[in-house]
N, C-alpha and C positions, 0 to 999 in steps of 0.2 A: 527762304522758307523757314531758317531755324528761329526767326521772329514772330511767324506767326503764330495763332492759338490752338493750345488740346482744346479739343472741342471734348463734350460729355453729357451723353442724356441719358435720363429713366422716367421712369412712368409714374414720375413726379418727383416728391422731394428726397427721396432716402436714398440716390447715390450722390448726397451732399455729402454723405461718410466715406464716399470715396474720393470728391471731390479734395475734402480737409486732408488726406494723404496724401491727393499727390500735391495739396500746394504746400504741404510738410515740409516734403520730401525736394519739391520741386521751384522756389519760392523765386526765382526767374523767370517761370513762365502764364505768361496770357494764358486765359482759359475761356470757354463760353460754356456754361452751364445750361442744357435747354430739360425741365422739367415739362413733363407732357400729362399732367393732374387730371387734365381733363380726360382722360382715358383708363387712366391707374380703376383698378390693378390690372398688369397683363396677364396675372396668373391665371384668371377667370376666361380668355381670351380664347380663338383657336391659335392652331400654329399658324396660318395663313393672315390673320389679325395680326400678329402678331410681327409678322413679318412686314407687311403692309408700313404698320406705325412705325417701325424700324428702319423701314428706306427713306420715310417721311422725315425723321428725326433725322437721318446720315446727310439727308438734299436739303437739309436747312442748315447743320454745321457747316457741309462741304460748301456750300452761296456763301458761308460767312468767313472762308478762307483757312478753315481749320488744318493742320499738318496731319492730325493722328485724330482717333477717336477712342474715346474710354467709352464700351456699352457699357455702363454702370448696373447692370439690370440682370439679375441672373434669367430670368424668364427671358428675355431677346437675347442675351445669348447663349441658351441652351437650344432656342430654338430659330435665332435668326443671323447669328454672327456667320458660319459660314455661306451664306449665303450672301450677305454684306461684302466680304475677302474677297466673293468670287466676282464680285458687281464693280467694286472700284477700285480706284489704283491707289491709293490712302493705307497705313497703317492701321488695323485697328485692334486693342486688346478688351477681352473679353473675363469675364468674373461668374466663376462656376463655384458651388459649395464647396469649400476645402474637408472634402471628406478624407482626403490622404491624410494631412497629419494628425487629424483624430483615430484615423484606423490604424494609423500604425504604433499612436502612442497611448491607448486606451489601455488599463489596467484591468479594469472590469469586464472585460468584450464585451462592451456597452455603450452604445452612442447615438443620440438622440439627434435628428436632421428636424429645423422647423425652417418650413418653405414657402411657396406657394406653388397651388397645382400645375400650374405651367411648367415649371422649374422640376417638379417631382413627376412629373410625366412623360420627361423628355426623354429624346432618344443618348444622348450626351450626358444627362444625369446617369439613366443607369448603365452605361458603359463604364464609368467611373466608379459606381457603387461597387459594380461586378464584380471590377480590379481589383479593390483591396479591402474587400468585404467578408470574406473568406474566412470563417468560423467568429467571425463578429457577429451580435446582437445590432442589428440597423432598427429603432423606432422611427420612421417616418412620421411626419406631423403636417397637415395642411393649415396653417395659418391663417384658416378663413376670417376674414373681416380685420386682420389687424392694419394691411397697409390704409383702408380707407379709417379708421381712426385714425392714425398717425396724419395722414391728407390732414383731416378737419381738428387736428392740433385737440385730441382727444389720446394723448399719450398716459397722461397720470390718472385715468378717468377710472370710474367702475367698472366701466365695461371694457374696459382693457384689462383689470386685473382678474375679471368673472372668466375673460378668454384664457388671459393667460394660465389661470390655476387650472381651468379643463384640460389645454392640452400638453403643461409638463407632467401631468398627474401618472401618467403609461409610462413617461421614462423615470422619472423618480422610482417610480412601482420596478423599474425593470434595473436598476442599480446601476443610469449612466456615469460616465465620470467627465463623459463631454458632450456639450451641446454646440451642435454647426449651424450657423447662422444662414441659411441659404436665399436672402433676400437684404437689399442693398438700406433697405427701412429698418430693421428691425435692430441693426446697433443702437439707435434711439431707445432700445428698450433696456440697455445693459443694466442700470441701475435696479429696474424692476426685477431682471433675471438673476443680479445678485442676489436678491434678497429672499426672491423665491425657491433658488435651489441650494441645496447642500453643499455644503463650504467647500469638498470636494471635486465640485461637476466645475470644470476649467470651460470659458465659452469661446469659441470660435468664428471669427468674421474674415474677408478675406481682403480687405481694404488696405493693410497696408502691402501683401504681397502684389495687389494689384497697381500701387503707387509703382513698386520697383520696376515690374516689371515693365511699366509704360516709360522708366527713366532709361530702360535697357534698351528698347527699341530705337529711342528717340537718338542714341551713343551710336547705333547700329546705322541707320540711316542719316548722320551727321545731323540731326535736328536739332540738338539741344541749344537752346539760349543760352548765350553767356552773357550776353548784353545785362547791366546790372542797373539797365533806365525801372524804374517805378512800373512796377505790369499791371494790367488791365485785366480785369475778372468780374465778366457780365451773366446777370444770370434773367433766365427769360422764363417765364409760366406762363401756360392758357387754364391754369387752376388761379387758388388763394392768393395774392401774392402775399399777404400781413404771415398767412402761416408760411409760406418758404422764409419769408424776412424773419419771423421768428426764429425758426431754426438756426439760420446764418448769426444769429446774435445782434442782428443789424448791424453786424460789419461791413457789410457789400451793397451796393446798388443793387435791387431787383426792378425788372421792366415786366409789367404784364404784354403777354403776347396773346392776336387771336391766330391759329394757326390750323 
């Protein structure tokens, strides 16, 4: 088993940013990357949708003999990972906003959350919020339409920067000093978020605590490769395949999938 692949899907291309950490972190191990474009975004989605595309995505890693599964996708798992835990006999680690270490290291009690509404509606988001939100200032932000620009390789565009300046505009106004990434896309945008916020507002994503955390489990259930042959990192779309390849830098083989 410790040979075979993480498997890891999102609802297209933007848990490649979690992908790039765990193969950072984890550069012995096979992976299958399955992007599901063609669905993106699930923010928009019900929770039953959502779950749905989620079993869909776990029955095609698990046919391809995955050990563990990264949901790369804060919206399936806010609203579909325990449910997935309760279904199969698999590992699998999940990626929620890291509202904790902005709440508890904000100087301003001021912290700005940009998501998607799936993510910000879930019953797991605000249980989390609850906990360590407690005379903090929470800006919540729906990210509408940014994951489907990012899809269509529409990152550096007008209408990315038209979104972006509308919705930091409340936390800027409200004096954040951090902004929490709650969508597995939207590191794609660091460059633009430097430049649009205050040298001050620190940004936060959870990709590399979600590497660690899948190299813990992996130690836990004796999984981990040590095998040091050449690994294997497939990555599959039923979206663009040119814009996932672009993302990856065209490092990696991509395979279009119809699924």
């Amino acid at each position: 088993m410790s040979k075979q692949p993480i498997g890891i899907f999102d609802s297209g291309i933007g848990g490649t940013s979690i992908f790039k950490e765990v193969h950072a972190l984890l550069p012995n191990e096979h992976t299958i990357y399955l992007a599901d474009s063609f669905n993106a975004p699930y923010g928009n989605k019900t929770k039953d949708e959502i779950i749905s595309l989620s079993i869909k995505n776990t029955e095609f890693l698990i046919d391809k003999g995955c050990k563990i599964i990264v949901v790369a996708c804060n919206t399936a798992t806010t609203n579909a990972i325990k449910i997935l835990r309760a279904t199969y006999n698999i590992p699998f680690i999940g990626i929620e906003p890291a509202i904790k270490p902005a709440a508890l290291q904000t100087k301003t009690k001021a912290i700005g959350i940009l998501a998607t509404k799936g993510t910000l509606s879930s019953e797991l988001f605000h249980r989390t919020t609850d906990l360590y939100s407690n005379g903090i200032n929470v800006i919540e932000q729906v990210g509408e339409g940014i994951v489907d620009l990012i899809e269509n390789g529409k990152i550096n565009s007008p209408e990315m920067m038209s979104l972006l300046s509308l919705y930091l505009k409340p936390m800027i106004d409200a004096n954040i000093d951090y902004l929490v990434l709650g969508c597995t896309h939207y590191p794609y945008l660091m460059p633009l978020l430097i430049d649009m916020l205050p040298k001050n507002v620190k940004i936060i994503d959870s990709g590399e605590a979600v590497a660690k955390q899948t190299k813990a489990i992996l130690e836990q259930n004796n999984l981990l490769n040590t095998a040091s042959t050449k690994t294997k990192n497939q990555f599959f779309t039923n979206g663009d395949v040119v814009v996932l390849d672009d993302i990856l830098n065209h490092n990696f083989n991509v395979s279009y999938l119809k699924f």
